[in-house]
C-alpha positions in Angstrom: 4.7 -20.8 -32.3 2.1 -19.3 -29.9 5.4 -16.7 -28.9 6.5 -16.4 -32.2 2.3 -14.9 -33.1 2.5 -12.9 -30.1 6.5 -10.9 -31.2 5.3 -10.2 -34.3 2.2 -9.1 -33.5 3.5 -6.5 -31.1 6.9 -5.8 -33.6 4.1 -4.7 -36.3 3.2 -1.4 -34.1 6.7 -0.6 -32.9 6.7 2.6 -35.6 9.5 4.3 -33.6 12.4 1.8 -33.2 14.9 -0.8 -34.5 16.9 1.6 -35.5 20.4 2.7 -34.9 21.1 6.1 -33.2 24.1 7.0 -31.3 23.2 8.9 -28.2 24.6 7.0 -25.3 25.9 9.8 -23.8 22.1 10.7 -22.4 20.2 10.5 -19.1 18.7 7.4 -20.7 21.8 5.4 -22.3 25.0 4.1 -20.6 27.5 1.4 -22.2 28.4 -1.3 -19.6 29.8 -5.3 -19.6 25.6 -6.0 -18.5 22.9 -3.6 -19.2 19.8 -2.9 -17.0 16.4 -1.9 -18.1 14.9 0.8 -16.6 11.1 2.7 -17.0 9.9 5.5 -15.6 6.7 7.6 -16.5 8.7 10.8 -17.2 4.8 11.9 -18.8 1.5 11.2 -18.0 -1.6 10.5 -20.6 -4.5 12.0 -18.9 -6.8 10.8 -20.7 -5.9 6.9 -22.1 -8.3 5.7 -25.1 -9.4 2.2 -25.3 -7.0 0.7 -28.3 -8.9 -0.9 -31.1 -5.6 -1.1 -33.3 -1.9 -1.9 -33.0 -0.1 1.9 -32.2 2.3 3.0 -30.1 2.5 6.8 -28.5 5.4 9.5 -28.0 5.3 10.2 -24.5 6.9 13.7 -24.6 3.3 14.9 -26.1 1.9 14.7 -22.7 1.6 15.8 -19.6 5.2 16.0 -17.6 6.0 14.3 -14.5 9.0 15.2 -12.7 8.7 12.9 -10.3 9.3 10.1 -12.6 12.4 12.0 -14.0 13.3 11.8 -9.8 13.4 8.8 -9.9 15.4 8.1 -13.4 18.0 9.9 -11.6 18.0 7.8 -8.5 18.7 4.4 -11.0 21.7 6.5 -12.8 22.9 7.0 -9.0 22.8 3.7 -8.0 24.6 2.0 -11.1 27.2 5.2 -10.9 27.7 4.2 -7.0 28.0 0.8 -8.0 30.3 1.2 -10.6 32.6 3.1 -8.6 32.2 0.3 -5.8 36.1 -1.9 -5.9 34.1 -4.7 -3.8 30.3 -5.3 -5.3 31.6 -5.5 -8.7 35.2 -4.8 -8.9 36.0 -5.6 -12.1 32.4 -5.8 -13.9 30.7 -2.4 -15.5 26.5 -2.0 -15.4 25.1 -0.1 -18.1 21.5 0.5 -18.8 19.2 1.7 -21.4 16.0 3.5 -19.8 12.7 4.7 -21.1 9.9 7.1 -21.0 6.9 4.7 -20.4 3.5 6.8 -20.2 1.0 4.4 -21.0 -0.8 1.7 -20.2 -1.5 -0.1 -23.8 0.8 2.1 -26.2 4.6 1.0 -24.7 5.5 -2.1 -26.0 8.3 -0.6 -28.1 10.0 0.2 -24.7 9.9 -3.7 -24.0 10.6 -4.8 -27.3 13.8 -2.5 -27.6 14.8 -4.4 -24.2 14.1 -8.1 -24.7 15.6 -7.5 -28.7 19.4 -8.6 -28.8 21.1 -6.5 -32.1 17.5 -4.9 -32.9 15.8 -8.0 -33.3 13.9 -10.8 -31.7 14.0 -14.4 -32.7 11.9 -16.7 -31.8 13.5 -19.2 -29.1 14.2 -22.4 -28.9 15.6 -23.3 -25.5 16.0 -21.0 -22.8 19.8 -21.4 -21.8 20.4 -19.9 -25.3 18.5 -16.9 -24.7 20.4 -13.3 -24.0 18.3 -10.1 -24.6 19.6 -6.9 -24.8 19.2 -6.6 -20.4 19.9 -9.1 -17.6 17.0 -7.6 -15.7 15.3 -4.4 -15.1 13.6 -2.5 -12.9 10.2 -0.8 -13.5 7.3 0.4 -14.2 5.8 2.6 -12.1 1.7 1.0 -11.3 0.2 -2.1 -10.8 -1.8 -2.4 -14.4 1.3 -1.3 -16.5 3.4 -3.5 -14.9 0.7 -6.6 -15.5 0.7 -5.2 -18.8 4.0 -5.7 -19.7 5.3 -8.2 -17.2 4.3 -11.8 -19.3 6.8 -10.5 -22.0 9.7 -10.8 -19.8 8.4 -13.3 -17.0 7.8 -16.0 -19.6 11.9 -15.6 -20.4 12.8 -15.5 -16.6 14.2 -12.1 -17.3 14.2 -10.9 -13.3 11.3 -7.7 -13.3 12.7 -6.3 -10.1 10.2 -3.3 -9.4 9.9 -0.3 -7.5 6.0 0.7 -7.5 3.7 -2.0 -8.4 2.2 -3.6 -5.7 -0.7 -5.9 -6.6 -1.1 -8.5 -4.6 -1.8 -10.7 -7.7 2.0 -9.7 -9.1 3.1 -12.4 -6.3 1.7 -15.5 -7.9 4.4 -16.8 -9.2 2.6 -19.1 -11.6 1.7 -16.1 -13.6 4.6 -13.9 -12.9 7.7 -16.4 -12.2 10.2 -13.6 -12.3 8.5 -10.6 -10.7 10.5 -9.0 -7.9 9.3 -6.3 -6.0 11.1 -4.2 -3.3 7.8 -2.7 -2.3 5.4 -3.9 0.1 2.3 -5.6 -1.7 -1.1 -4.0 -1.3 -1.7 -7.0 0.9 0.9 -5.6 3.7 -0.7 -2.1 3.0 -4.5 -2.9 3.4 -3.4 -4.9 6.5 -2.1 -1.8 8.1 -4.7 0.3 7.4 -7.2 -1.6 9.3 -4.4 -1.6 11.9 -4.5 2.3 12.1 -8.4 2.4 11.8 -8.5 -0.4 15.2 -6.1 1.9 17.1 -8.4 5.1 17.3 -11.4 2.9 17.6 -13.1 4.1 14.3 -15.8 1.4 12.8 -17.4 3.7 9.9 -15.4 4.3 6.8 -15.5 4.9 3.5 -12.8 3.7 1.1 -12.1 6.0 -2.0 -10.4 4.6 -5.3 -9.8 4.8 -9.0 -10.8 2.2 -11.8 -7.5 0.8 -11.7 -5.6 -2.6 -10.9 -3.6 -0.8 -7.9 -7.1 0.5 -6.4 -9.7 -2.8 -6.8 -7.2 -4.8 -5.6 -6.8 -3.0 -2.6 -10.9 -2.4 -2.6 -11.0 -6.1 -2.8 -8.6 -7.3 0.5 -10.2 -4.3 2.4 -13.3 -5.9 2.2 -11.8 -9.2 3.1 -9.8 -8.0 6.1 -12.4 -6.2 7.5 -14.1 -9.7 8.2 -14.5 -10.4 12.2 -12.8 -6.9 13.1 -15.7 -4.7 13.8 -15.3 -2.0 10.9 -18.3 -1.2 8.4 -17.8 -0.6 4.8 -20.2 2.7 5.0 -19.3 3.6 1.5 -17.0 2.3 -1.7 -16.8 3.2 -5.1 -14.1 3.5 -8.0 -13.6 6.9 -10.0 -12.3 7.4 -12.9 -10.8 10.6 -13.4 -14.0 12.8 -15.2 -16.1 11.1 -12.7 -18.5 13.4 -10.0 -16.4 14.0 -7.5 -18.2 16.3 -5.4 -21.3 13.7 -5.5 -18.8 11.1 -3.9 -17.9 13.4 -1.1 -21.7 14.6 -0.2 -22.4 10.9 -0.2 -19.7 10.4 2.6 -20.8 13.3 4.6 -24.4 13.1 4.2 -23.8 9.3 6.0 -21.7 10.4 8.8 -18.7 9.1 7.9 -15.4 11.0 8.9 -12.6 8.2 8.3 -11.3 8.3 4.5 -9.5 6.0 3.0 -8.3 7.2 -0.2 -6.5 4.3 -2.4 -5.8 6.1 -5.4 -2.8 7.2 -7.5 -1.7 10.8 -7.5 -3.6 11.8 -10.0 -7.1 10.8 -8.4 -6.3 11.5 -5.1 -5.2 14.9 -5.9 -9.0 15.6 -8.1 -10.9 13.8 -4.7 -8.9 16.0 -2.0 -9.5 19.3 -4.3 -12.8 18.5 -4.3 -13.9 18.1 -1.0 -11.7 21.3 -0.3 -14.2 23.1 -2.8 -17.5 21.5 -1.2 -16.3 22.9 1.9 -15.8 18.9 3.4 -14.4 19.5 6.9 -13.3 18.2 10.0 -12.4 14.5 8.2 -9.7 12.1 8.6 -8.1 11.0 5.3 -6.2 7.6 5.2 -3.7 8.4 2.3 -2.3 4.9 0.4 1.5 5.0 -0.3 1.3 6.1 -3.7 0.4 9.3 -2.5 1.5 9.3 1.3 3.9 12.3 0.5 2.3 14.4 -2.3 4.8 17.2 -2.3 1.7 19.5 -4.1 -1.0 18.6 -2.2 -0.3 19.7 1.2 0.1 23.5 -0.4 -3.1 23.5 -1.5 -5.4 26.4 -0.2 -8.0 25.5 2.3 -6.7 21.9 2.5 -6.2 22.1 6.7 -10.2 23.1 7.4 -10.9 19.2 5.5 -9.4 17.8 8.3 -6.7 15.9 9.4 -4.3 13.7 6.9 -2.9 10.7 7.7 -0.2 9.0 5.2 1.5 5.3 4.9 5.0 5.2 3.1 8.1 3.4 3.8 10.4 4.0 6.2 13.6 4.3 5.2 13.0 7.3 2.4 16.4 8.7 2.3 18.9 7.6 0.0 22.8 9.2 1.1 24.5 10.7 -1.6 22.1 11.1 -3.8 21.3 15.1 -3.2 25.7 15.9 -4.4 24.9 13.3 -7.4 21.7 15.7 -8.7 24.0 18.9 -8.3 26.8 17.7 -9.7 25.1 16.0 -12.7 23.2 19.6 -13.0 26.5 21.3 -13.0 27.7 19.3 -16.4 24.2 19.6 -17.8 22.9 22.5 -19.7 20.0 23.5 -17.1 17.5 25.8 -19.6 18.4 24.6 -22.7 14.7 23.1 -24.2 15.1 20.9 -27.1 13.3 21.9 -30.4 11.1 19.1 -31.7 13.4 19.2 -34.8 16.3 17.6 -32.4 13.9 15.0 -30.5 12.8 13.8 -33.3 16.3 12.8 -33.9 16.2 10.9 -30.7 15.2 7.3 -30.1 11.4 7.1 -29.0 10.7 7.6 -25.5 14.2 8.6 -24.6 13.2 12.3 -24.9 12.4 14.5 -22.1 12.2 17.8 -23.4 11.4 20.1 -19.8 14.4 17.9 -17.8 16.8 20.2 -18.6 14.7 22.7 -17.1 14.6 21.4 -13.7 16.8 23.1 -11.0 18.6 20.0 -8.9 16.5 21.5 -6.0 13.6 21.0 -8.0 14.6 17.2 -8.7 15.5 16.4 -4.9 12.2 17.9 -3.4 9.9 15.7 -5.9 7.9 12.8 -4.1 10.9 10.7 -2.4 8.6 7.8 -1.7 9.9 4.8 -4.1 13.6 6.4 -4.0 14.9 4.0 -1.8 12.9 1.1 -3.8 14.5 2.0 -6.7 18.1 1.7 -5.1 17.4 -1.4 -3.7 16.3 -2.8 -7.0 19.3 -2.0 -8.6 21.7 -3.2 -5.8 19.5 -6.3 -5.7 20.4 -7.6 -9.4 23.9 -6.3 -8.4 24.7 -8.3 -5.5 22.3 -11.6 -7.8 25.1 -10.9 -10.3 27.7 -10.4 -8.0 26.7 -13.8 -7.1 26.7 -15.1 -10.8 30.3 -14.3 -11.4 31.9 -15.8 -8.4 32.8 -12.2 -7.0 35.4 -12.0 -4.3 36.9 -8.8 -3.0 39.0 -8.1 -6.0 37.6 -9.0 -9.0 34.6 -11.2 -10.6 34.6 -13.9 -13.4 33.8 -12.0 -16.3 34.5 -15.4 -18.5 31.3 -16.9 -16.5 28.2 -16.6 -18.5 25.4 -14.6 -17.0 22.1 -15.4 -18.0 19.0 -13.4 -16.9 17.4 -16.4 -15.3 20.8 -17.5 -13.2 20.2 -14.2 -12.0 16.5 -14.7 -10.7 17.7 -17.8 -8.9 20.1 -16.1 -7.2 17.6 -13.2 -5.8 15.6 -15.6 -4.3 18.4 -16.5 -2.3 19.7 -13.0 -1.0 19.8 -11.2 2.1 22.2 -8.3 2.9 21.9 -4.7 4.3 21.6 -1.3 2.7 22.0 2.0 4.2 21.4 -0.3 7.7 18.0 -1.6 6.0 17.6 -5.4 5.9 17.1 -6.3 2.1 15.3 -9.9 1.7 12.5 -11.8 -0.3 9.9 -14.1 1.3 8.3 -17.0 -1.1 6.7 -14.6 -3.4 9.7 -12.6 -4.2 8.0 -9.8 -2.2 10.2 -7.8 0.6 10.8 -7.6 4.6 7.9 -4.9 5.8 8.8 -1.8 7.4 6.4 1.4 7.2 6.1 4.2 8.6 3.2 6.9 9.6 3.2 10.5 8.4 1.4 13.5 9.7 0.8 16.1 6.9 1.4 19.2 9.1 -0.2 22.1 6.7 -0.5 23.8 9.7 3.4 25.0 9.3 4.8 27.0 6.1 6.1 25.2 4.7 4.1 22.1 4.9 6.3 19.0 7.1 5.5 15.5 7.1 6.1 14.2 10.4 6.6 10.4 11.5 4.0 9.6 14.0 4.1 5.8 13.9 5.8 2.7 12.5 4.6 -0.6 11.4 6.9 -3.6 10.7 6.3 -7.7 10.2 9.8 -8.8 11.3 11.1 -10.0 13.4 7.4 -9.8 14.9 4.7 -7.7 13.7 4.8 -4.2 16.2 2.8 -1.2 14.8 2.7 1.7 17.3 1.1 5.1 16.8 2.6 8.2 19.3 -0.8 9.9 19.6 0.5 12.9 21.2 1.9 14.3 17.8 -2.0 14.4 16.6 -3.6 17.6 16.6 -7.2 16.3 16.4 -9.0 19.2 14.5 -11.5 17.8 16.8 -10.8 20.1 20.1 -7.7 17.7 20.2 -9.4 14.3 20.4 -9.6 11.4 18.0 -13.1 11.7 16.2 -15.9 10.1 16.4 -16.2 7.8 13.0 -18.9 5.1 14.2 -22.3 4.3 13.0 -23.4 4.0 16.6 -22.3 5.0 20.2 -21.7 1.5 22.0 -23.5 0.2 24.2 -23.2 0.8 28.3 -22.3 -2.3 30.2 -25.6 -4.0 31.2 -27.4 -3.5 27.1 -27.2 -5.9 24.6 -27.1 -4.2 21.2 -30.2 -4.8 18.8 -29.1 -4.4 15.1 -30.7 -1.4 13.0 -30.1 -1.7 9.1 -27.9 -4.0 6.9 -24.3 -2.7 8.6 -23.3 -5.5 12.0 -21.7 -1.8 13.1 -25.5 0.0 13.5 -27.6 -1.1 16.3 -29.2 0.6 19.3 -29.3 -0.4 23.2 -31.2 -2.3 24.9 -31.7 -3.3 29.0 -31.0 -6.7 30.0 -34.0 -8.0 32.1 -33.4 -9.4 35.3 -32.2 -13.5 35.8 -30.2 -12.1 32.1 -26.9 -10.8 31.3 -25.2 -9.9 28.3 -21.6 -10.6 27.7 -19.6 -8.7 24.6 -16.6 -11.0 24.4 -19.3 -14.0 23.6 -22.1 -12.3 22.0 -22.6 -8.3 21.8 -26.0 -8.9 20.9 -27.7 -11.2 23.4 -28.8 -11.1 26.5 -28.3 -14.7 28.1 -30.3 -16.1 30.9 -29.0 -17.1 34.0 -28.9 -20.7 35.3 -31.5 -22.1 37.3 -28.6 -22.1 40.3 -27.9 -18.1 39.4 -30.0 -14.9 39.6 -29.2 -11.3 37.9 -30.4 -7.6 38.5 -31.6 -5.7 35.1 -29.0 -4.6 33.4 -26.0 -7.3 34.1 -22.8 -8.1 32.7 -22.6 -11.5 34.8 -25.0 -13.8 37.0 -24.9 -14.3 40.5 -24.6 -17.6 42.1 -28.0 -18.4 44.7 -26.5 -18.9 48.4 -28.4 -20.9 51.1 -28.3 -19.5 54.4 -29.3 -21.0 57.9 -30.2 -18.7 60.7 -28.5 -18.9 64.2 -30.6 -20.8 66.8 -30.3 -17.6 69.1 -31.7 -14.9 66.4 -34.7 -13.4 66.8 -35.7 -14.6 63.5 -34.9 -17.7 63.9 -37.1 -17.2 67.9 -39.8 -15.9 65.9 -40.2 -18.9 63.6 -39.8 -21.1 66.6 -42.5 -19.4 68.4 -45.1 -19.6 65.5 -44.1 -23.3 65.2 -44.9 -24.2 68.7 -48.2 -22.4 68.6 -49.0 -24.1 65.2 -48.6 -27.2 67.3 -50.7 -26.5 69.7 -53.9 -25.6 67.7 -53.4 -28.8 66.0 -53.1 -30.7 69.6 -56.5 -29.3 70.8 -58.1 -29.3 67.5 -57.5 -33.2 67.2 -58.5 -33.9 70.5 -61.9 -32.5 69.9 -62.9 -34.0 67.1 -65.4 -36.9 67.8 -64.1 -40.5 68.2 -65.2 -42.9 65.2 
């Protein structure tokens, strides 16, 4: 009943679907034997309002972002691979139907459109009778819209197998059974982080991000990482996208601090690095967070190499083969400058409109941000090879009599582990993947701007993370800056703390018969043992020796001497003292 409340509510604001159009022959549409779901943020809502009522949006309104068409172009790459595979799924066609998804609150006609089977949704009465209009999909791009949507299709075991949320809460799978993701979690990200800020030292940071799920989660497991390593929090705060930005960045700079991290989302990462560019911020080291590692705009920014040096996380395999002759072939057979009118997408299902795509160049499309490419293949080969599994497929052809339900298909996930363009593809407990990131330099000092690989990081089959430091070129005279509330201590000087942060202390002299030892207590100077003695300023106490003269030493004469003559006086004194 509860589910029943919670369709209808949401089928009440779906103004802009349920309705039959033919238009398969689309970016968004493809008839298959199984359909896939996919959603992709082809436009961006700049400015999101709180919603008081049930409404839904048009997403072509809005901003564009052709990186999400990118990567609507990678799924229609994989399914066309796969369906021209005679091994994966020889006999079996995918299909999928894919949609512009823009919003956090305003979407659901996206979802409802997928989990609907004929244009409707019933409610259910047992689970093994249940076939929406997808077996899985794959999608959406962020952390909060994918906890937005998720419980709609988790609560069906419909496998969510995405590409760029990484939450850490998105692997409890008590809330999210069915949530697959072929990205690292912010867990695996934050971790390496602090593994980058160990390497060069650095103990004073500041850690940069917006009022989003994907940025307080990763505040939150900095700040509980960063327990028992050494590093100071210096300064934290969430912006939302009118915030001050400048007042942030003074903040930073007035404090000392010249590590960055910046865990944001494109769009507030590109307002924060703008902005200390225009407040003339230099000579800083920014930590860049995967979703904006490789910012194709960014590095062309003027005056963005006197801010410093950028450092970005993304994953390691980027490429994906084949894809670059799929883009210029498909934008041979597509009419590139053609613009719809608004009279001809409103004849078009909602959200499966994308009126500047046409526009693109295939150059354009294969130089967007490549970061969640290869995620996105491997999301769609992973419900392949689950239903590969499903159907009992051998070399030649699958059971295509066998029914395939979307939670058969989730059991099988858990369970796989094959290769991909020589990458190992697997899922741990959680559903989450094998690790394996890598390090980029943004080189703006070259036109145009590279981004070099400069380290790697990966958890298996034992965590190695390795930085070549030779590639840096420190804006710093060529050495790693200085990012540390105070200079440490020289051997002999216990640290005295100064101020709430364990990271800000000044020096002080150990006194003699005291040492001070940093692998057991940095801040203490501990006495010796009654058997010991020290000089001021020790790391370690020195065991007291005995030592017994040789009889023929003149010491050792000299003491014999004064003896006997001691003897002597107190021979004659006795004997003339009075008898009693």
């Amino acid at each position: 009943m509860v589910l029943s409340s919670i369709y209808v509510f949401l089928v009440g604001f779906t103004n802009c679907f349920f309705f039959k159009i033919s238009w398969s022959a689309s970016d968004f549409s493809l008839e298959g034997d199984y359909l896939l779901g996919g959603l992709f943020a082809l436009h961006e809502i700049e400015h999101e309002t709180t919603l008081y009522s049930a409404e839904t949006t048009e997403c072509f309104r809005h901003s564009s972002s052709e990186s999400g068409y990118q990567m609507l172009q990678v799924m229609r790459f994989a399914v066309e691979e796969i369906n021209n595979s005679t091994t994966l799924l020889p006999n079996v066609s995918l299909g999928y139907e894919m949609f512009d998804h823009c919003s956090n609150t305003k979407n659901f006609n996206s979802i409802l459109n997928l989990i609907s089977k004929n244009g409707a949704i019933k409610p259910k009465e047992k689970l093994n009778n249940y076939q929406p209009k997808v077996i899985a999909l794959t999608g959406p791009y962020g952390s909060t819209r994918t906890m937005t949507i998720a419980p709609l299709f988790t609560m069906d075991l419909i496998p969510m197998v995405n590409y760029g949320a990484s939450a850490s809460a998105l692997s409890n799978k008590l809330h999210y059974p069915s949530f697959v993701r072929t990205i690292p979690s912010n867990k695996d990200l934050i971790e390496m982080i602090i593994h980058i800020i160990q390497w060069f030292g650095w103990n004073w940071v500041a850690f940069i991000g917006s009022q989003d799920d994907y940025s307080s989660d990763g505040l939150k497991l900095f700040n509980k990482y960063i327990n028992n390593t050494g590093i100071c929090l210096a300064y934290q705060e969430g912006l939302s996208l009118n915030a001050n930005y400048s007042l942030a960045l003074k903040k930073i700079d007035k404090l000392n601090i010249n590590v960055i991290v910046v865990f944001a989302l494109p769009q507030y990462a590109t307002k924060i690095i703008k902005a200390a560019i225009a407040n003339n911020i230099r000579d800083k080291v920014w930590i860049a967070s995967q979703a904006w590692a490789m910012n194709q705009q960014l590095p062309r920014e003027p005056g963005i190499r006197k801010i410093g040096t950028i450092i970005g996380i993304t994953e390691r395999l980027l490429s994906v083969p084949g894809f670059n002759e799929f883009v210029h072939k498909a934008r041979g057979t597509t009419d590139v400058g053609h613009n719809d009118s608004e009279g001809e997408i409103k004849s078009k299902i909602c959200n499966q409109v994308c009126d500047y795509c046409t526009l693109l160049t295939a150059e354009e499309i294969i130089n967007e941000n490549p970061t969640v490419s290869f995620a996105i293949y491997a999301a769609i080969y992973t419900i392949a090879h689950a239903l590969h599994k499903v159907l009992q497929c051998d070399m030649n052809e699958c059971h295509k009599d066998t029914v395939a339900k979307p939670y058969m298909l989730l059991g099988e996930i858990k369970k796989l582990d094959f290769l991909l363009n020589g990458r190992q593809v697997k899922y741990d407990d959680d559903n989450d993947p094998t690790i394996s990131y890598a390090v980029v330099l943004w080189r703006t000092d070259v036109n145009p701007p590279q981004f070099e690989v400069m380290g790697s990081y990966d958890k298996l089959p034992e965590i190695t993370f390795t930085i070549d430091n030779s590639l840096l070129p420190w804006h710093n005279n060529g050495s790693a800056p200085f990012s540390n509330c105070s200079v440490e201590c020289k051997a002999g000087y216990s640290r005295q703390p100064e101020g709430f942060h364990s990271c800000c202390f000044t020096c002080k002299k150990c006194q003699p018969n005291t040492y001070v030892d940093f692998s057991r207590d940095p801040y203490t100077c501990f006495p010796c043992a009654e058997s010991e003695w020290s000089d001021e300023g020790s790391t370690t106490c020195k065991t007291r020796s005995v030592v017994y003269p040789q009889f023929t030493e003149i010491p050792s004469i000299i003491v014999m001497g004064l003896s006997a003559t001691f003897d002597e006086c107190l021979a004659v004194t006795s004997s003339t003292l009075p008898a009693d």
